[in-house]
C-alpha positions in Angstrom: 90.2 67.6 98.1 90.4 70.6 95.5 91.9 74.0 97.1 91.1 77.0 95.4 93.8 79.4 96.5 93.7 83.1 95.7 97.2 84.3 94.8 96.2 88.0 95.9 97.8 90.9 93.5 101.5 90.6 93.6 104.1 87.5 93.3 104.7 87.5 97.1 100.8 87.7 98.0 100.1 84.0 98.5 98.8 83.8 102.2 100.4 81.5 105.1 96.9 79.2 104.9 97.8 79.3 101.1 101.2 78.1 101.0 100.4 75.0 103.3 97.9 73.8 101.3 99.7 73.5 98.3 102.5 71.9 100.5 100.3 68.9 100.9 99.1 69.0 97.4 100.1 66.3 94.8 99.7 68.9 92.0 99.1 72.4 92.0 97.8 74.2 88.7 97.5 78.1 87.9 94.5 79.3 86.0 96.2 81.9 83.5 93.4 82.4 80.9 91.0 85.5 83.4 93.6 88.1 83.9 97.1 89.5 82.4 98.7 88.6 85.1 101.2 91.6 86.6 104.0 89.3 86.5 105.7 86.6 85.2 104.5 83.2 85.9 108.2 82.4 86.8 108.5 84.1 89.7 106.1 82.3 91.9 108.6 79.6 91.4 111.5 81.5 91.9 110.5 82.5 95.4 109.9 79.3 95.7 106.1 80.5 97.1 104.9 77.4 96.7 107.0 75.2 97.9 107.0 73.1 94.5 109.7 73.0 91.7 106.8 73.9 89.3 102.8 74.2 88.3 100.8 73.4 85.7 99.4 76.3 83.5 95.6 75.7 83.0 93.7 77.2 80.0 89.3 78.0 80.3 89.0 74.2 78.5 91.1 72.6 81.4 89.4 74.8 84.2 85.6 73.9 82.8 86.3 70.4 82.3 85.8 67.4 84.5 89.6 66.8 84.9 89.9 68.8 88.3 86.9 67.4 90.0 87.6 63.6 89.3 91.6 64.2 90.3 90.9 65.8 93.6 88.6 62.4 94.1 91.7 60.9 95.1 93.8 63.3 95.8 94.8 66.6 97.1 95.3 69.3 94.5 95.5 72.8 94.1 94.3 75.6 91.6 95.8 78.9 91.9 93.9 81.8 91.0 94.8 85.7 90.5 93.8 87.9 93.3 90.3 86.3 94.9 89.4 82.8 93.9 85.7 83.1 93.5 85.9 86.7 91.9 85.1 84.6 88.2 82.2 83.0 87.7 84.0 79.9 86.4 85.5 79.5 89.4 82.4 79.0 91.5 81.0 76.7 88.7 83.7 74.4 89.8 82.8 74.8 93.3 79.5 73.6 92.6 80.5 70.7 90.5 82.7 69.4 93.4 80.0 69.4 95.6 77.8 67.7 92.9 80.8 65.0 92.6 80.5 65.1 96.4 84.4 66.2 96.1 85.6 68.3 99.5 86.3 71.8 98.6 88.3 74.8 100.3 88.7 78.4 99.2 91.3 80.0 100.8 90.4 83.8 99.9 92.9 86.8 99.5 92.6 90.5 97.6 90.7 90.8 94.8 91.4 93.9 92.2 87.9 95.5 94.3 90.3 95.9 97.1 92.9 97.2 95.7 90.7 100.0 94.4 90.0 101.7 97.6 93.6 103.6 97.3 91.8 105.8 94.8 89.8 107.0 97.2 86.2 106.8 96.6 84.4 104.8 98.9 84.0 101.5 98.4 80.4 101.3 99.4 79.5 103.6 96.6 80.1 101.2 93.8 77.1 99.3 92.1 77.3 96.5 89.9 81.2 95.5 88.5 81.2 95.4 84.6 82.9 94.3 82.1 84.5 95.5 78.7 85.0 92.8 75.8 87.7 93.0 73.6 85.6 94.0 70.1 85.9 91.8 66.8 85.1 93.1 63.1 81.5 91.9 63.4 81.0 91.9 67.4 80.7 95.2 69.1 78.8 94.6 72.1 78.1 98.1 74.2 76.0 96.3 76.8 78.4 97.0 79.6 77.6 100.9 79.3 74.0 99.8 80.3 75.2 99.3 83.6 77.1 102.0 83.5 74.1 104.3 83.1 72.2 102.4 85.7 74.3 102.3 88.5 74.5 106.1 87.7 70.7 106.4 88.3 71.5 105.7 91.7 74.6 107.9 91.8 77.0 104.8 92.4 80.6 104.4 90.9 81.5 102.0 87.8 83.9 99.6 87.8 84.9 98.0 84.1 86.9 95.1 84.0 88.9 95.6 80.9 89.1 91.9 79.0 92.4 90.1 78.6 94.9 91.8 76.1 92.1 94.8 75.5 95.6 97.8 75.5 94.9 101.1 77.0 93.9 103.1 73.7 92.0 100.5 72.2 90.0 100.1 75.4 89.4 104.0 75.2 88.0 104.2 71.5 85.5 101.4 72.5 84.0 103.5 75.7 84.1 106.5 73.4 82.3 104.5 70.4 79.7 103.3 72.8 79.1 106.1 74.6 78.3 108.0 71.2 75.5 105.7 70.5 73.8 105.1 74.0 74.3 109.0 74.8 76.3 108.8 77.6 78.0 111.8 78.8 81.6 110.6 79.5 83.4 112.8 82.3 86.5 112.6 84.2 88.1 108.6 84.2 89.9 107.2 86.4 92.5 104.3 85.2 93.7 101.8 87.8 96.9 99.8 86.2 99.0 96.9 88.2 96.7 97.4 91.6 98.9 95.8 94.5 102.1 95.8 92.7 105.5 97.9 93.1 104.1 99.3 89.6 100.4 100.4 90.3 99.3 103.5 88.7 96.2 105.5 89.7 95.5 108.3 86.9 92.5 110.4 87.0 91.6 112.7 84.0 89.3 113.5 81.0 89.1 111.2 77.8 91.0 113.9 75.7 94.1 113.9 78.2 93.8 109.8 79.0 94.3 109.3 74.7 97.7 111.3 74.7 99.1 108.4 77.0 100.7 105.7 75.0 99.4 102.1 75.3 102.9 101.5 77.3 101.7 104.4 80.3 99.4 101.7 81.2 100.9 98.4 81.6 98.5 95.1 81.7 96.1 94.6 83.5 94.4 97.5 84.0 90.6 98.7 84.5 88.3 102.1 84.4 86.4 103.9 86.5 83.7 106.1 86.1 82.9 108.4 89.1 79.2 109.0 89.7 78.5 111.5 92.5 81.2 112.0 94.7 81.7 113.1 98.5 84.1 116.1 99.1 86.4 113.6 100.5 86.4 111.2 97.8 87.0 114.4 95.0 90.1 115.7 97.4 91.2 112.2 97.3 90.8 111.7 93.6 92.8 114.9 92.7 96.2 113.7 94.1 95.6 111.3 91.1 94.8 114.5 88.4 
């Protein structure tokens, strides 16, 4: 049997269901390669969380190949995922290729980043379609993710960008700004959401012009924006502790 265990936001998050699965497990690997993890892989092993002596980083290539599906033929193992196991699409490829390989599955879920974000405020409900910010190249600059941006603003609903793995604060703001210029989108008030769930979360809510005099350090890894559509009175009050 594969178990797909969500490690939830912090180093002590892993759930009781969690922590007995891996107990029976004959290996237990942690995907690394989908988030900047908030922590240092070290310290799930010196709680001793999961009742191993150690775990097996996995990379996208050792996720997306066959080498889970045909192990957990035989045996029981583990993958340990950031926050909530099925938040990545990868991860429910590989649920579907179990059941392909007629391989026994179980997701054992905990918090997901989406969560997290309700400490800001806004109402949860109110969000459209999550997002997601690549980390631009020299000859890719793709603005695509502003496009749903602008759409789930046509229904006054709040954005969510994911902001990709090792994309720092400042860098990530002079891409939004860059594609906002060209698809004419009025940028207002952000607000930045850094280390969610951890004794170091950070909730900052301001204009682009105050969010570039923070230095890339202000806003440790990983982090993601939000762009306020239409807001109830509640969620604005809410939002301003944040200013």
């Amino acid at each position: 049997m594969l178990y797909l265990i969500g490690l939830g936001l912090n180093e002590k998050s892993l759930s009781l269901e969690g922590l007995e699965a891996i107990k029976k497990c004959h290996h237990v690997y942690l995907e690394t390669y989908t988030v900047n993890f908030p922590y240092d892989f070290k310290d799930l092993e010196s709680f001793n969380l999961t009742g191993k002596k150690s775990f097996t980083a996995f990379e996208r290539g050792d996720v997306e190949s066959d080498r889970l599906v045909k192990e957990a033929k035989n045996k029981d193992v583990a993958l340990m995922v950031y926050g909530s196991p099925l938040f990545a699409t990868t991860h429910q490829t590989l649920v579907e290729d179990c059941k392909k390989a007629k391989v026994q599955v179980k997701v054992i879920h905990s918090a997901s980043i989406f969560d997290a974000l309700a400490e800001t405020g806004l109402q949860l409900y109110k969000f459209g379609k999550i997002t997601s910010m690549p980390k631009w190249q020299k000859s890719f600059t793709p603005d695509s993710f502003l496009d749903i941006v602008r759409e789930n603003n046509s229904i006054k609903a709040h954005s969510i960008i994911l902001v990709d793995i090792g994309l720092k604060l400042q860098d990530a703001l002079a891409q939004l700004k860059t594609a906002a210029e060209k698809k004419q989108l009025k940028l207002d008030k952000l607000v930045i959401c850094s280390r969610m769930g951890t004794k170091n979360q950070k909730i900052i809510y301001a204009d682009i012009k105050s969010l570039e005099k923070l230095k890339n350090e202000d806003i440790k890894l990983p982090f993601c924006i939000i762009i306020p559509s239409e807001m109830h009175f509640m969620e604005e009050q809410a939002l301003k502790g944040f200013s």
